[in-house]
PDB file of N, CA, C and O in Angstrom:
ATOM      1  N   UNK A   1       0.822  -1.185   0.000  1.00  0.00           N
ATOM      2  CA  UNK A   1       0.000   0.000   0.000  1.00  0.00           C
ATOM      3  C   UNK A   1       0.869   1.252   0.000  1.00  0.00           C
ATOM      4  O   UNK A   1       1.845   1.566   0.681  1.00  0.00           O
ATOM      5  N   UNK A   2       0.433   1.657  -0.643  1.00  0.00           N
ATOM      6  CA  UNK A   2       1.262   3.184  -0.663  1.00  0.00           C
ATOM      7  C   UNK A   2       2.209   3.512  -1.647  1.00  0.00           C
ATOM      8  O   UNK A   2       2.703   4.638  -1.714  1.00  0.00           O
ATOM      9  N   UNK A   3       2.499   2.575  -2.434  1.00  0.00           N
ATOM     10  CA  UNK A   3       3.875   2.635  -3.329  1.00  0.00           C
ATOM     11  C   UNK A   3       4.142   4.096  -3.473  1.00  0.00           C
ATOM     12  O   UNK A   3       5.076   4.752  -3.012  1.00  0.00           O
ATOM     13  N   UNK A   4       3.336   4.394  -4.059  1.00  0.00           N
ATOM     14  CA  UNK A   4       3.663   5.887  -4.820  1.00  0.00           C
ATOM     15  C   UNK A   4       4.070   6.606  -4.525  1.00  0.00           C
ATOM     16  O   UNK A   4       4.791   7.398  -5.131  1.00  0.00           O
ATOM     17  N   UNK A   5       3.526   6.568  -2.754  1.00  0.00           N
ATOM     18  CA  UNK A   5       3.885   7.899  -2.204  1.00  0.00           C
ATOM     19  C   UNK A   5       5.106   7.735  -1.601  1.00  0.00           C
ATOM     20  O   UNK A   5       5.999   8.554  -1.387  1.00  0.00           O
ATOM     21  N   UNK A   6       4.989   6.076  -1.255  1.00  0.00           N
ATOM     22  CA  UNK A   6       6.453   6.014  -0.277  1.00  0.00           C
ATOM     23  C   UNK A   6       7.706   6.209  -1.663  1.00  0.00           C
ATOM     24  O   UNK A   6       8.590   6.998  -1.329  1.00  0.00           O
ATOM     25  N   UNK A   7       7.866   5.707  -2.902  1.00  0.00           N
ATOM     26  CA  UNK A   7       8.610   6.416  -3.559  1.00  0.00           C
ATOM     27  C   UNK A   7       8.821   7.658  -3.934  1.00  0.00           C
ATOM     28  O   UNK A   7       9.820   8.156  -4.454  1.00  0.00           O
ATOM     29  N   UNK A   8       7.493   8.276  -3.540  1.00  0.00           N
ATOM     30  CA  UNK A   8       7.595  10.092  -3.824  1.00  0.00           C
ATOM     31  C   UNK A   8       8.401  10.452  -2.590  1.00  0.00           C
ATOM     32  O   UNK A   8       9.396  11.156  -2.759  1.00  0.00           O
ATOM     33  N   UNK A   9       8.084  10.050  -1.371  1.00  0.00           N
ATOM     34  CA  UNK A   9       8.726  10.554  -0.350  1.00  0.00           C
ATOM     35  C   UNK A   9      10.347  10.111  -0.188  1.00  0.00           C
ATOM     36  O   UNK A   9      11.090  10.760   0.548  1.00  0.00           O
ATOM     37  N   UNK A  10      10.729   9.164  -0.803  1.00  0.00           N
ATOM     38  CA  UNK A  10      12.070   8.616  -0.602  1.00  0.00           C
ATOM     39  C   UNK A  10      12.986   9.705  -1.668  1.00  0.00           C
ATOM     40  O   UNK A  10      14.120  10.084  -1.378  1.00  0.00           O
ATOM     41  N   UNK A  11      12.341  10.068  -2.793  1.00  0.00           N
ATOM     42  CA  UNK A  11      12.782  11.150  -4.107  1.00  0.00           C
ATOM     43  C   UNK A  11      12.994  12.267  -3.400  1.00  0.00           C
ATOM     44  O   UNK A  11      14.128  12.745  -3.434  1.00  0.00           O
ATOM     45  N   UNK A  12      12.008  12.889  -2.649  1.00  0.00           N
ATOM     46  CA  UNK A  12      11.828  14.149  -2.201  1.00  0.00           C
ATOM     47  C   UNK A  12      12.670  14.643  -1.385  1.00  0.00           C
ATOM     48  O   UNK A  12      13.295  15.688  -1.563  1.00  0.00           O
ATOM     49  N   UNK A  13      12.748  13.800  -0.281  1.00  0.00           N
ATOM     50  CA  UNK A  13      13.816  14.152   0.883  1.00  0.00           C
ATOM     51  C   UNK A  13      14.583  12.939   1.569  1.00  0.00           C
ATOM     52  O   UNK A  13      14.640  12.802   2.791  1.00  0.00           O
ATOM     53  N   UNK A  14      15.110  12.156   0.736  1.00  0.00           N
ATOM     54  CA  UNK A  14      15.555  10.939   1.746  1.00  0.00           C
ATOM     55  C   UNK A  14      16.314  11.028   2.736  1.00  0.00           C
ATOM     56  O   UNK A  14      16.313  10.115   3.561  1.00  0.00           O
ATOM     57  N   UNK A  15      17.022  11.982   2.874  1.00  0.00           N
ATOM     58  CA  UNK A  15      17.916  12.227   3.651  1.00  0.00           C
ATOM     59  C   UNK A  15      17.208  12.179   4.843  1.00  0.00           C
ATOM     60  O   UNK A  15      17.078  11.146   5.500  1.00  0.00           O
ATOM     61  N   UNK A  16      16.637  13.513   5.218  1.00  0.00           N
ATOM     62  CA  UNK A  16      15.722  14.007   6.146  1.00  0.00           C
ATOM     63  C   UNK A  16      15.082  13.622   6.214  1.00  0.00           C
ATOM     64  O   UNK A  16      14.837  14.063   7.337  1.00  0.00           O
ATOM     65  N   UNK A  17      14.078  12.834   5.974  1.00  0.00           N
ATOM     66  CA  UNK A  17      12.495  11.611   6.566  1.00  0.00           C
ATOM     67  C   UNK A  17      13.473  10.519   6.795  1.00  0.00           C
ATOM     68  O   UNK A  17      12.831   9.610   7.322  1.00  0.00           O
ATOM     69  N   UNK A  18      14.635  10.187   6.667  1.00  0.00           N
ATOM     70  CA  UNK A  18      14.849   8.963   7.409  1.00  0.00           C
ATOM     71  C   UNK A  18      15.034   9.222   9.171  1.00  0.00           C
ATOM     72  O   UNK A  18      15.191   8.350  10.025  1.00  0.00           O
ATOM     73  N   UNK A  19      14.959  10.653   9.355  1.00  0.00           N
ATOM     74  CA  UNK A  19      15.026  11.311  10.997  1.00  0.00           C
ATOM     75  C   UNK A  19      13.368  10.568  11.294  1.00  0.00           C
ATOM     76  O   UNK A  19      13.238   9.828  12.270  1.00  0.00           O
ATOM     77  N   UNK A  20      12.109  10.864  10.320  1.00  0.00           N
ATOM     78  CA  UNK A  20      10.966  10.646  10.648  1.00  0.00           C
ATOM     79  C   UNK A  20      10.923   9.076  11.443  1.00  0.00           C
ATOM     80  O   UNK A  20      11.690   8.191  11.063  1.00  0.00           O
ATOM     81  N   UNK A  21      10.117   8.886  12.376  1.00  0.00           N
ATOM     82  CA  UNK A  21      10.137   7.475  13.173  1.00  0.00           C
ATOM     83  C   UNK A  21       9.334   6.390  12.196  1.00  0.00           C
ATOM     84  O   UNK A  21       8.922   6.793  11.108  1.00  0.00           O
ATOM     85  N   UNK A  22       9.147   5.202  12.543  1.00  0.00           N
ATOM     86  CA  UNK A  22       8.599   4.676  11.271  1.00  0.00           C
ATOM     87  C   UNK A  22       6.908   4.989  11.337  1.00  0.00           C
ATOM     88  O   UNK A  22       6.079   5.042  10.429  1.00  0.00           O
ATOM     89  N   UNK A  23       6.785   5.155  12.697  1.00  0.00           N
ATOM     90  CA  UNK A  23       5.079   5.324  12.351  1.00  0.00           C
ATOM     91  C   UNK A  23       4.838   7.051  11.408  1.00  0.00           C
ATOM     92  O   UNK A  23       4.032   7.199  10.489  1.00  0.00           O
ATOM     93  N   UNK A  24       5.563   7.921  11.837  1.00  0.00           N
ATOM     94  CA  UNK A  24       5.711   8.926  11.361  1.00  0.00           C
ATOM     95  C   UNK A  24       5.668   9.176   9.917  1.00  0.00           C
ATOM     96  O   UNK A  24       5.007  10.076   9.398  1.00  0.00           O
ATOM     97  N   UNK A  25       6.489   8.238   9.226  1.00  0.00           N
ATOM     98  CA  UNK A  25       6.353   7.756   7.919  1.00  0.00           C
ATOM     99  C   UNK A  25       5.176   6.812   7.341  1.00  0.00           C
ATOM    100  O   UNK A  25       4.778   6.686   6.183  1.00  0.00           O
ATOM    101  N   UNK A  26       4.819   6.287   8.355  1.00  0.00           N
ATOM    102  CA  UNK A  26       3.510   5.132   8.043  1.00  0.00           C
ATOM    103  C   UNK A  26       2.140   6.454   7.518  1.00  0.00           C
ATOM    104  O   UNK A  26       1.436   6.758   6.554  1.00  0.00           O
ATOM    105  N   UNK A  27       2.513   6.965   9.275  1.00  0.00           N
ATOM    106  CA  UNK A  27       1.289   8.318   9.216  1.00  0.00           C
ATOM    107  C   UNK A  27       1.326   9.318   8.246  1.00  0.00           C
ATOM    108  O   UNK A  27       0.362  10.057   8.042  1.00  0.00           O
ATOM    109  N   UNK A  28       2.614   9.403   7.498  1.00  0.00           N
ATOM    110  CA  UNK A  28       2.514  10.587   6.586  1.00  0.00           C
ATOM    111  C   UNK A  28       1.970   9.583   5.197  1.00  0.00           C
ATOM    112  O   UNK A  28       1.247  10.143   4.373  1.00  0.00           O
ATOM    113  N   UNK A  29       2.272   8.375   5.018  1.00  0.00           N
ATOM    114  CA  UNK A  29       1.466   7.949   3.751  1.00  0.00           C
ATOM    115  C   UNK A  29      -0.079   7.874   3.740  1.00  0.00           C
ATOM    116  O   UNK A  29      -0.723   7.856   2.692  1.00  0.00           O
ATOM    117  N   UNK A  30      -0.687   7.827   5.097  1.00  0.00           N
ATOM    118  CA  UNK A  30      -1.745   7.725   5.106  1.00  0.00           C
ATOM    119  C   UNK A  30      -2.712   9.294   5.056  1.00  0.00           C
ATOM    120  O   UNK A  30      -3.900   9.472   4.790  1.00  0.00           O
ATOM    121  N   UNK A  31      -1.645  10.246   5.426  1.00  0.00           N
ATOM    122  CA  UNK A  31      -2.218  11.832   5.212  1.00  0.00           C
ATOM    123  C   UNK A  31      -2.321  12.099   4.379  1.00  0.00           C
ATOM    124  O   UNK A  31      -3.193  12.944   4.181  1.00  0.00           O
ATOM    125  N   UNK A  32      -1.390  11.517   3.034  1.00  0.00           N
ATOM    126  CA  UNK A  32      -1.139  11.454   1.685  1.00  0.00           C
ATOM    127  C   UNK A  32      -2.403  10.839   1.046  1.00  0.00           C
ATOM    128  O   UNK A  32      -2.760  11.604   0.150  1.00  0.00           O
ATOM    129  N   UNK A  33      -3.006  10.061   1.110  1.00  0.00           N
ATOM    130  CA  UNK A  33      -4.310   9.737   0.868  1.00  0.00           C
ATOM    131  C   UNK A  33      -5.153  10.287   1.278  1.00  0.00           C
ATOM    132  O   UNK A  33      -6.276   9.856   1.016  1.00  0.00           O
ATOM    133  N   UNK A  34      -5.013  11.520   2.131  1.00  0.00           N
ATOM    134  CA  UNK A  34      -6.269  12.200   2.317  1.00  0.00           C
ATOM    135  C   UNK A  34      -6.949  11.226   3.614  1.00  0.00           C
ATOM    136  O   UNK A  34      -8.139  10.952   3.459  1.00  0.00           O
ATOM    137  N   UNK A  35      -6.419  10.805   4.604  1.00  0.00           N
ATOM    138  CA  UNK A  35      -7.271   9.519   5.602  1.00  0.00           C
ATOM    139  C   UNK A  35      -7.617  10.890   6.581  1.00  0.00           C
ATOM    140  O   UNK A  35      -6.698  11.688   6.764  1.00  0.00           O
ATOM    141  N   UNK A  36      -8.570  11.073   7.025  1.00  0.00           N
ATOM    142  CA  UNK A  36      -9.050  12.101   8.233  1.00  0.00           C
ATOM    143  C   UNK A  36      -8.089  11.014   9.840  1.00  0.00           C
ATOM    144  O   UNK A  36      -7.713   9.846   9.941  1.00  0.00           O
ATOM    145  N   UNK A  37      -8.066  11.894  10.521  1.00  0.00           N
ATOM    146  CA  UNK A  37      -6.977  11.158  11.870  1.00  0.00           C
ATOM    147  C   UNK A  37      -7.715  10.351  12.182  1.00  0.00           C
ATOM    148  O   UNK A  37      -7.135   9.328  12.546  1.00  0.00           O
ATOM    149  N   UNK A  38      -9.285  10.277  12.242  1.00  0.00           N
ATOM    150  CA  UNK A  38      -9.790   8.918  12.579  1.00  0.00           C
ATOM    151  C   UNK A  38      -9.383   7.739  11.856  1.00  0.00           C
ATOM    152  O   UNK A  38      -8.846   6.729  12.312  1.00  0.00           O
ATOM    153  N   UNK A  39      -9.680   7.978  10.778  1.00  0.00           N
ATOM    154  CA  UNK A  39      -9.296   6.810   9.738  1.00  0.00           C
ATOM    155  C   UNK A  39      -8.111   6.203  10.139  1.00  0.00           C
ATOM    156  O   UNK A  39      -7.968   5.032  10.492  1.00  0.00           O
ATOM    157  N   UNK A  40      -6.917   7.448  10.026  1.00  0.00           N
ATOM    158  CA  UNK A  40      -5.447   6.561  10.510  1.00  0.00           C
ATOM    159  C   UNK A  40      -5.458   6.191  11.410  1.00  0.00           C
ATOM    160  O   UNK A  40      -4.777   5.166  11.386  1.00  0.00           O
ATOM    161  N   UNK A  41      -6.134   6.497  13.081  1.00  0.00           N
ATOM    162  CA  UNK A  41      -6.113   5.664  14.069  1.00  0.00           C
ATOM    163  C   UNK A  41      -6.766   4.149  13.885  1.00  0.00           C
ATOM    164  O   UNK A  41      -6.181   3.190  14.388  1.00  0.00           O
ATOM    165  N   UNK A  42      -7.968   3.975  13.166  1.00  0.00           N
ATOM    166  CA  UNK A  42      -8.341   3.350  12.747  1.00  0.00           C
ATOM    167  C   UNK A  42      -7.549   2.317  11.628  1.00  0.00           C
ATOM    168  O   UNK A  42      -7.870   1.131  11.564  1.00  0.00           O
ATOM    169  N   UNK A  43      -6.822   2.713  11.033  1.00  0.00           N
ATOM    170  CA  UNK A  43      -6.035   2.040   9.998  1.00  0.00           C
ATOM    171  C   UNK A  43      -4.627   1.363  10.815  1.00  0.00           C
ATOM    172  O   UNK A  43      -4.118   0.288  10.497  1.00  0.00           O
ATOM    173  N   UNK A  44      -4.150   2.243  11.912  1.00  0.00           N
ATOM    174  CA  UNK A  44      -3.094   2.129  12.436  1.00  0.00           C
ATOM    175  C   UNK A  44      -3.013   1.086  13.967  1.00  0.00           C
ATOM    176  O   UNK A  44      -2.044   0.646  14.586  1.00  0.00           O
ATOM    177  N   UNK A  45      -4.283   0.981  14.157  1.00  0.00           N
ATOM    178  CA  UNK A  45      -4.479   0.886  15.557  1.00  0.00           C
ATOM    179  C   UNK A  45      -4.644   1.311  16.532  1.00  0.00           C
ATOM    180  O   UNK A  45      -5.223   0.600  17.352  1.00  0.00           O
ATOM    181  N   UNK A  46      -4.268   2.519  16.880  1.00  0.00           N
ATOM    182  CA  UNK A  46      -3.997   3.433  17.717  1.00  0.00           C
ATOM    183  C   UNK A  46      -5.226   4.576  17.688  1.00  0.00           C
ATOM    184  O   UNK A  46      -6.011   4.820  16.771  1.00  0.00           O
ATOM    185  N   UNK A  47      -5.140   5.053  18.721  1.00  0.00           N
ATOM    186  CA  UNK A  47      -6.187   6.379  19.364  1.00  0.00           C
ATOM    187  C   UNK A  47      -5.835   7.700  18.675  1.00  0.00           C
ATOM    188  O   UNK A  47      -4.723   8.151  18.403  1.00  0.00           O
ATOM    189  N   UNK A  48      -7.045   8.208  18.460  1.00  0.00           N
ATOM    190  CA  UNK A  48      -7.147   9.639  17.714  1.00  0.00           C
ATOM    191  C   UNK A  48      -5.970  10.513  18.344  1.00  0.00           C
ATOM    192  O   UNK A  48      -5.044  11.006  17.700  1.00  0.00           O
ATOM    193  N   UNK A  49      -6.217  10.637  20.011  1.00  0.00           N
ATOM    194  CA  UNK A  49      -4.993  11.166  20.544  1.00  0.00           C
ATOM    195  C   UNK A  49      -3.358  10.893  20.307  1.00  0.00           C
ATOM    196  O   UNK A  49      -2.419  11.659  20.521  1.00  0.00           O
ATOM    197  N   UNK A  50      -3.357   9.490  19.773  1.00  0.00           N
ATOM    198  CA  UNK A  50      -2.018   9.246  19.324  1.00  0.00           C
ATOM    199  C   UNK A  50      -1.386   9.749  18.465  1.00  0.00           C
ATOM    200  O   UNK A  50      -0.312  10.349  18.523  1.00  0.00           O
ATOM    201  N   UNK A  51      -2.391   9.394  17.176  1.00  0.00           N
ATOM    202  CA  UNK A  51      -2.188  10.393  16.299  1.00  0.00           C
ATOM    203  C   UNK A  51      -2.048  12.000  16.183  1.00  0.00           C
ATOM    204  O   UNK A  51      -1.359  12.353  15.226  1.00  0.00           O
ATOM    205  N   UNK A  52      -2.527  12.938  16.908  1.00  0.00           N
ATOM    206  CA  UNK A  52      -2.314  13.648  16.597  1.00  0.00           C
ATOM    207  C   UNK A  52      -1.151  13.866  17.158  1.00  0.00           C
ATOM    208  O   UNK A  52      -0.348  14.692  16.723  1.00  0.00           O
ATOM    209  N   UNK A  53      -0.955  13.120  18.207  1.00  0.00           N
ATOM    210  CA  UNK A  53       0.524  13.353  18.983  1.00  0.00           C
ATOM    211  C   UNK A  53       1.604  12.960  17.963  1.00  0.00           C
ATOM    212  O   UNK A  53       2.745  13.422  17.975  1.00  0.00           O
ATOM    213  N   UNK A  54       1.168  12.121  17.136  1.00  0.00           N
ATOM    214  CA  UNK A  54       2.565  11.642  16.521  1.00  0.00           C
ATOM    215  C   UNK A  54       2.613  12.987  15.220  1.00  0.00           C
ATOM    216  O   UNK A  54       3.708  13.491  14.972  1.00  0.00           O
ATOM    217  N   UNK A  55       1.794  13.302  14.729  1.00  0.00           N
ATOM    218  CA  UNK A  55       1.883  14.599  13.773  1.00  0.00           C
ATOM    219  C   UNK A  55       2.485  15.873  14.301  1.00  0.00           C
ATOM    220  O   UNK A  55       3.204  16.648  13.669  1.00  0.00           O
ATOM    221  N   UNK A  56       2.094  15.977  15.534  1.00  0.00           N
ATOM    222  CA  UNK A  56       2.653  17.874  16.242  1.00  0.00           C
ATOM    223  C   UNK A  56       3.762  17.582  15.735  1.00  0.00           C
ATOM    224  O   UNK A  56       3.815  18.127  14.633  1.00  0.00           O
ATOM    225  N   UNK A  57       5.042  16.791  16.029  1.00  0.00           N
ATOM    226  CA  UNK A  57       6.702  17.392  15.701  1.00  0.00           C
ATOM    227  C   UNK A  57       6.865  17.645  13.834  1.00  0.00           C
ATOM    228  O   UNK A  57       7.824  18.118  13.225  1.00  0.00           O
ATOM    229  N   UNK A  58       5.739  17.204  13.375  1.00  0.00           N
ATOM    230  CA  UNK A  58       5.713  16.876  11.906  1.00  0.00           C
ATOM    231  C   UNK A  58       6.187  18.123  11.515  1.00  0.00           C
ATOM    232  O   UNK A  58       7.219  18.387  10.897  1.00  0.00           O
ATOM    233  N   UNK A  59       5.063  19.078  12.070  1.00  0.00           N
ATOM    234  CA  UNK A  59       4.435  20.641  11.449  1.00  0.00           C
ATOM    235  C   UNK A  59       5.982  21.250  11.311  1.00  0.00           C
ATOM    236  O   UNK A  59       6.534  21.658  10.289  1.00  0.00           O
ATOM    237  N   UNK A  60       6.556  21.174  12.805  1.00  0.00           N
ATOM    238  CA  UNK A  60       8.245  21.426  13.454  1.00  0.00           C
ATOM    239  C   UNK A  60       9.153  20.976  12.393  1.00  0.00           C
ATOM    240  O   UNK A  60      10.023  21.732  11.960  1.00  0.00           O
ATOM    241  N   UNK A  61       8.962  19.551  11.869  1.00  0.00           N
ATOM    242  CA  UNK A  61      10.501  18.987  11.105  1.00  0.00           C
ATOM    243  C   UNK A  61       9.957  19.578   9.836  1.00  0.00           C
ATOM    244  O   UNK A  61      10.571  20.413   9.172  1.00  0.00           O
ATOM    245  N   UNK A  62       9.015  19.197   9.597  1.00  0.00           N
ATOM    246  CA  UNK A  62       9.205  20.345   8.232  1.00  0.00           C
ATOM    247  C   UNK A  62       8.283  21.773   7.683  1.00  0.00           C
ATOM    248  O   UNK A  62       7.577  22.047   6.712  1.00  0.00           O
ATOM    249  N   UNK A  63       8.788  22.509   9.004  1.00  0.00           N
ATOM    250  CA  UNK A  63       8.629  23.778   9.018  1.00  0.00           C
ATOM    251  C   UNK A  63       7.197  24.163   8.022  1.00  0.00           C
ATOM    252  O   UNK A  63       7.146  24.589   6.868  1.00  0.00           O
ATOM    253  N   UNK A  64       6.312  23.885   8.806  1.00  0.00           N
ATOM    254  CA  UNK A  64       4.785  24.413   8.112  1.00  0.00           C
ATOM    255  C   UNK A  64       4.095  24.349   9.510  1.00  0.00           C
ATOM    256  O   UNK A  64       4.652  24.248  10.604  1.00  0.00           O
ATOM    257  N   UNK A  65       2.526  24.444   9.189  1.00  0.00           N
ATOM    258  CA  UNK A  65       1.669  24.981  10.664  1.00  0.00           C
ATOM    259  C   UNK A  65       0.145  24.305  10.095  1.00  0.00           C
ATOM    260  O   UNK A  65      -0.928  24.682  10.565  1.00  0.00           O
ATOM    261  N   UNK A  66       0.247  23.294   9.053  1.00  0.00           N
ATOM    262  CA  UNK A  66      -0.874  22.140   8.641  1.00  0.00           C
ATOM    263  C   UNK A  66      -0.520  21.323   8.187  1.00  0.00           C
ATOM    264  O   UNK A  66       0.551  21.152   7.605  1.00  0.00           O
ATOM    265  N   UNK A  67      -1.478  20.552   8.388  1.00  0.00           N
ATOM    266  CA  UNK A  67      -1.493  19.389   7.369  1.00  0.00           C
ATOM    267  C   UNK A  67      -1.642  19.745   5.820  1.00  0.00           C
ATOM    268  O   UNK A  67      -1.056  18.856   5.203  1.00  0.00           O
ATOM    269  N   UNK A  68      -1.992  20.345   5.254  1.00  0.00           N
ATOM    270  CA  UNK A  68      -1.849  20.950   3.987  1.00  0.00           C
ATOM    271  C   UNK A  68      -0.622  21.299   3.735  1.00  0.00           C
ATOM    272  O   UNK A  68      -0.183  20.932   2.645  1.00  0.00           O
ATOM    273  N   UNK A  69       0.040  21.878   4.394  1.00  0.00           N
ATOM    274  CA  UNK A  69       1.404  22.723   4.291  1.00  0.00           C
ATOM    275  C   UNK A  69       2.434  21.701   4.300  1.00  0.00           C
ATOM    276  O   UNK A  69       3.570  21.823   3.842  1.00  0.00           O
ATOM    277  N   UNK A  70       1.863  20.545   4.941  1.00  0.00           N
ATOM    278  CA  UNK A  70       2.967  19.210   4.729  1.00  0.00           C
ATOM    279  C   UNK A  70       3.000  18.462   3.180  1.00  0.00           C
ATOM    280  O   UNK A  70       3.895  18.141   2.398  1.00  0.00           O
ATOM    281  N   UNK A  71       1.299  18.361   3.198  1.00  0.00           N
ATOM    282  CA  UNK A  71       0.970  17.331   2.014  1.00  0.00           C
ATOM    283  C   UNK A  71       1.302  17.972   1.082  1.00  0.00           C
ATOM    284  O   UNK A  71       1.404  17.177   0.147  1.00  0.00           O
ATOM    285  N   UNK A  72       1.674  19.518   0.571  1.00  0.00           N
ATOM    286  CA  UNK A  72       1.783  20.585  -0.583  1.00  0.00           C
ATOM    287  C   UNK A  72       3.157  20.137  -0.769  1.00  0.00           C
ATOM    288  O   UNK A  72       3.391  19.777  -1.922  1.00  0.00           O
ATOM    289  N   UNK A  73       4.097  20.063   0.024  1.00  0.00           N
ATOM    290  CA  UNK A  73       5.549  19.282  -0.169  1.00  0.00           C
ATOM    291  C   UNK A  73       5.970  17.990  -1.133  1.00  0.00           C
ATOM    292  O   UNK A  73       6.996  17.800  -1.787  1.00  0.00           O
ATOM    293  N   UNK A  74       4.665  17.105  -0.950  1.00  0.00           N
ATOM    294  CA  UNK A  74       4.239  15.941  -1.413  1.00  0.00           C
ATOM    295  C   UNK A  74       3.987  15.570  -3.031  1.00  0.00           C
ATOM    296  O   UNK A  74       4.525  14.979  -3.966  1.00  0.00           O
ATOM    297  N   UNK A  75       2.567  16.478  -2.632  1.00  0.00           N
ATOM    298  CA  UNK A  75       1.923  15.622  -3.794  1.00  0.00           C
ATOM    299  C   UNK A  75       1.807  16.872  -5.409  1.00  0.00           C
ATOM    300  O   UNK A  75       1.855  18.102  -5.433  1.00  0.00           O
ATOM    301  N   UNK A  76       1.689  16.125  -6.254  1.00  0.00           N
ATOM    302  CA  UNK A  76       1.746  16.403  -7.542  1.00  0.00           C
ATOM    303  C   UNK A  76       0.308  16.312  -8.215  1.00  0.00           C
ATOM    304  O   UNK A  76      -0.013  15.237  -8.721  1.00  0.00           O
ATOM    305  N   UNK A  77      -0.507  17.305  -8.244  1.00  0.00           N
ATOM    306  CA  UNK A  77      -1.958  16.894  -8.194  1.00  0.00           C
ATOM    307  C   UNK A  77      -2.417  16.195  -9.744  1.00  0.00           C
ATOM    308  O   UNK A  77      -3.619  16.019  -9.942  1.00  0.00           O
ATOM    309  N   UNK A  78      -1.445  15.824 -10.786  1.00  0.00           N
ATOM    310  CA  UNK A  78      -2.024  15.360 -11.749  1.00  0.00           C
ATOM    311  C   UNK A  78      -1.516  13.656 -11.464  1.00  0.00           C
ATOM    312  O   UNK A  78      -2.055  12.656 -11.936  1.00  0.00           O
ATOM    313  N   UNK A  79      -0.136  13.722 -10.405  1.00  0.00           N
ATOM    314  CA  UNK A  79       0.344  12.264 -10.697  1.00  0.00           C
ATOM    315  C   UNK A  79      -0.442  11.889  -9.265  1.00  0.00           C
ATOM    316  O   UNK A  79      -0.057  10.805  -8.825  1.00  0.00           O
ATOM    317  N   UNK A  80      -1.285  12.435  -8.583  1.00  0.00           N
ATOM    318  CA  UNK A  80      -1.852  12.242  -7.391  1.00  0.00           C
ATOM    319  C   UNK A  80      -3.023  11.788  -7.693  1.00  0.00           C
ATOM    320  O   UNK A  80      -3.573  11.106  -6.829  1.00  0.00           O
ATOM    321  N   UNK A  81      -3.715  12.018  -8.938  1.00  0.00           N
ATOM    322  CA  UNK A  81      -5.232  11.553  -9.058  1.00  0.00           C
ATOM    323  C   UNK A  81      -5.122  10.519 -10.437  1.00  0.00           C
ATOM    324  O   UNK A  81      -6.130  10.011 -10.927  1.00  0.00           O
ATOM    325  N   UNK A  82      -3.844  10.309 -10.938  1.00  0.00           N
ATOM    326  CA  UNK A  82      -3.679   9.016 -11.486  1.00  0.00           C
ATOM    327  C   UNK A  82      -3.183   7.740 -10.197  1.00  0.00           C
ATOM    328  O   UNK A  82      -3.345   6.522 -10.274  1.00  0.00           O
ATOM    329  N   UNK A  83      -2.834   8.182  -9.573  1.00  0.00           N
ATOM    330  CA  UNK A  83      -2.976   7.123  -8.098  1.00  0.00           C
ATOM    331  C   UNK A  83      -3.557   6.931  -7.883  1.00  0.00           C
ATOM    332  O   UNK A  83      -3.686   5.707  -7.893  1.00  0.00           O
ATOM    333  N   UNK A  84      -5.156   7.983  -7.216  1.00  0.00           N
ATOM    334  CA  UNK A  84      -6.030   7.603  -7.163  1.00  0.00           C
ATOM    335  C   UNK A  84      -6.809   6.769  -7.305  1.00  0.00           C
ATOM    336  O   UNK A  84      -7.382   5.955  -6.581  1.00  0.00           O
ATOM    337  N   UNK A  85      -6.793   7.146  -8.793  1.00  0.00           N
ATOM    338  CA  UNK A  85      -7.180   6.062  -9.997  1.00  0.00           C
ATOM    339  C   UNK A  85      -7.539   4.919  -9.525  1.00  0.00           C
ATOM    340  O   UNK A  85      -8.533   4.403  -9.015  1.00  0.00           O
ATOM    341  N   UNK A  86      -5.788   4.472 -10.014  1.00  0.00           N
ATOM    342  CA  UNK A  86      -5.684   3.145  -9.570  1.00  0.00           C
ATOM    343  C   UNK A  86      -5.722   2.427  -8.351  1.00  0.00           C
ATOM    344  O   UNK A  86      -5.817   1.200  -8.309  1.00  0.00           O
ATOM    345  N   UNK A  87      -5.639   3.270  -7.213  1.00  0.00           N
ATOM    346  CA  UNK A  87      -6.020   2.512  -5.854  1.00  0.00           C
ATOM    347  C   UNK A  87      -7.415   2.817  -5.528  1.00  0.00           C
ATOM    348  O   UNK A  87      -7.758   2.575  -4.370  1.00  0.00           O
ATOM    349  N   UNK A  88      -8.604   3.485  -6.636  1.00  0.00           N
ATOM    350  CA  UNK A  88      -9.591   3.387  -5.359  1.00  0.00           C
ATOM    351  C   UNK A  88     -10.031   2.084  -5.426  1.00  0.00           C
ATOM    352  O   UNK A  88      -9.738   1.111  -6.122  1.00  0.00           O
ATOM    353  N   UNK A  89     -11.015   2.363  -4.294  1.00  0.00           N
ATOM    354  CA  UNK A  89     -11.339   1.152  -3.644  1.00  0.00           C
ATOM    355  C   UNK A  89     -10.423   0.461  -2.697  1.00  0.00           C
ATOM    356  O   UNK A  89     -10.710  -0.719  -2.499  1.00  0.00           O
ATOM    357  N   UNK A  90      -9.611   0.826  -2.203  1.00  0.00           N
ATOM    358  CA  UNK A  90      -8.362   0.577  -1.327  1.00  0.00           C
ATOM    359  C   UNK A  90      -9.038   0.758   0.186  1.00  0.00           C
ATOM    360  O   UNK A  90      -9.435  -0.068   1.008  1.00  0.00           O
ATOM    361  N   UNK A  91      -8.992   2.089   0.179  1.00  0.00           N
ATOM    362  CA  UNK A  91     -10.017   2.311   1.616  1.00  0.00           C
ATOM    363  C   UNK A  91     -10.996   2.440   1.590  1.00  0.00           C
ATOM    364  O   UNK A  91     -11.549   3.504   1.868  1.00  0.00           O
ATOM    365  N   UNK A  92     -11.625   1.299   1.212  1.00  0.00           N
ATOM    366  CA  UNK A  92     -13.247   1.053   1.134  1.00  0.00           C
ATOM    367  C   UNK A  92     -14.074   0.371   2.209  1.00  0.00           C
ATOM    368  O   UNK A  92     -15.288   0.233   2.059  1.00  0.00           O
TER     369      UNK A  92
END
């Protein structure tokens, strides 16, 4: 799950997201899909509160103040909705 993004994210900054912890990286592929924090607690196991705990240092390591301001780093909105594409029905 995730190919795309986890290769977008390895292109983008490998250096620096290998500081990210692994859930940190788990959680940023799943923000990348657009999952609301329920969903990822839900997807992840873990409590809404976890999650957001594990996002606060996010905003910090890479200097933004949303979740938008992270995912804008990310995604490529034409190669983002040929992903789409092909994974919906994924989180169904």
């Amino acid at each position: 799950m995730g190919y795309f993004f986890k290769e977008k994210i390895k292109r983008t900054t490998a250096k620096s997201l290998g500081r990210l912890t692994n859930r940190q990286q788990e959680l940023l592929v799943y923000m990348l899909y657009g999952c609301t924090t329920e969903e990822i607690s839900t997807r992840m196991g873990i409590k809404e509160s976890t999650v957001r705990v594990t996002i606060r240092p996010m905003y910090k390591f890479f200097n933004k103040t949303s979740r938008e301001g992270i995912l804008s780093l990310f995604i490529d909105r034409k190669m983002l909705q040929t992903e789409v594409d092909k994974m919906n029905g994924v989180f169904k």
